[in-house]
N, C-alpha and C positions, 0 to 999 in steps of 0.2 A: 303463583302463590297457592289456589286452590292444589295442585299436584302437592304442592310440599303437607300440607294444612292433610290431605288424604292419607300420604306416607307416615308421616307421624303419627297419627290416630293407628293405623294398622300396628305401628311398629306399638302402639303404649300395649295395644290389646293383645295383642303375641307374649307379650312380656309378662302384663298380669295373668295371661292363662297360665303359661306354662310354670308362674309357680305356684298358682294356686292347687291344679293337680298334683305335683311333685309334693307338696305336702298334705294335699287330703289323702294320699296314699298311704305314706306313711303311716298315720292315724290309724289308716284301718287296718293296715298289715298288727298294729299293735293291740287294737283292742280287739281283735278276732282271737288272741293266743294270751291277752293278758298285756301286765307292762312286765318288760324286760330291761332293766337297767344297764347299760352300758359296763358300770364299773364290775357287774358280777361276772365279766368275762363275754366271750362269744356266744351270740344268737344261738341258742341250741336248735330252730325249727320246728316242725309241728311235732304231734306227738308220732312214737312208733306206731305202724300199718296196725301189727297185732293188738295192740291195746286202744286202737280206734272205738272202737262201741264202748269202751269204759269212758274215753272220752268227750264222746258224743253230748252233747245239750249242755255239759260245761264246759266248753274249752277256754273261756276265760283262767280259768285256773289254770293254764298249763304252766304257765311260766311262773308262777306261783311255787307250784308244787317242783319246779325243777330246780328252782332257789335251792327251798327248802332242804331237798335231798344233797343237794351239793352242798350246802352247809353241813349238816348230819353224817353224809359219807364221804371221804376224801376220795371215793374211787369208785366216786357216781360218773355210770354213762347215763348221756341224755338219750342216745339215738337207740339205746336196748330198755331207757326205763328202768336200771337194773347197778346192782352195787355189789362187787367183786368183795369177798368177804372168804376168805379160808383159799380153799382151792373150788369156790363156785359162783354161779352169780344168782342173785336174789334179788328179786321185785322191787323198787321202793314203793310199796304201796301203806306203809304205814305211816307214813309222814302227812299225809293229807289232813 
């Protein structure tokens, strides 16, 4: 009886770790870049290497401002930061 009574205990507390991890992760993978809604499409990821130090101390915003821009330009990339416009690509830095 004691072996079962020990087994089961092990098995509850296996159970509640692993999902209480699996979604405190989550959380933070989201509020480190901001919220990113599901229905606006696929994860875009952090911001571009090169535009890191504009980044820096907000990147709450990131996902934010990459709504934004994909609203605004249909032919917004997220991984250049940048919106194909004639025969060039341009910054979206004015959306913020």
């Amino acid at each position: 009886m004691r072996k079962m009574m020990t087994a089961g205990l092990a098995a509850l507390m296996l159970a509640g770790a692993g999902a209480g991890a699996a979604s405190a992760q989550t959380v933070v993978v989201h509020e480190r870049w901001g919220h990113w809604d599901p229905t606006w499409g696929a994860d875009p990821g952090p911001p571009p290497h090169r535009y890191w130090r504009h980044w820096r101390g907000h990147e709450a915003n990131w996902y934010g401002h990459v709504h934004n821009c994909m609203v605004k330009f249909q032919r917004y990339d997220p991984r250049r930061d940048m919106y194909y416009e004639g025969h060039r690509w341009v910054p979206c830095r004015d959306v913020d």
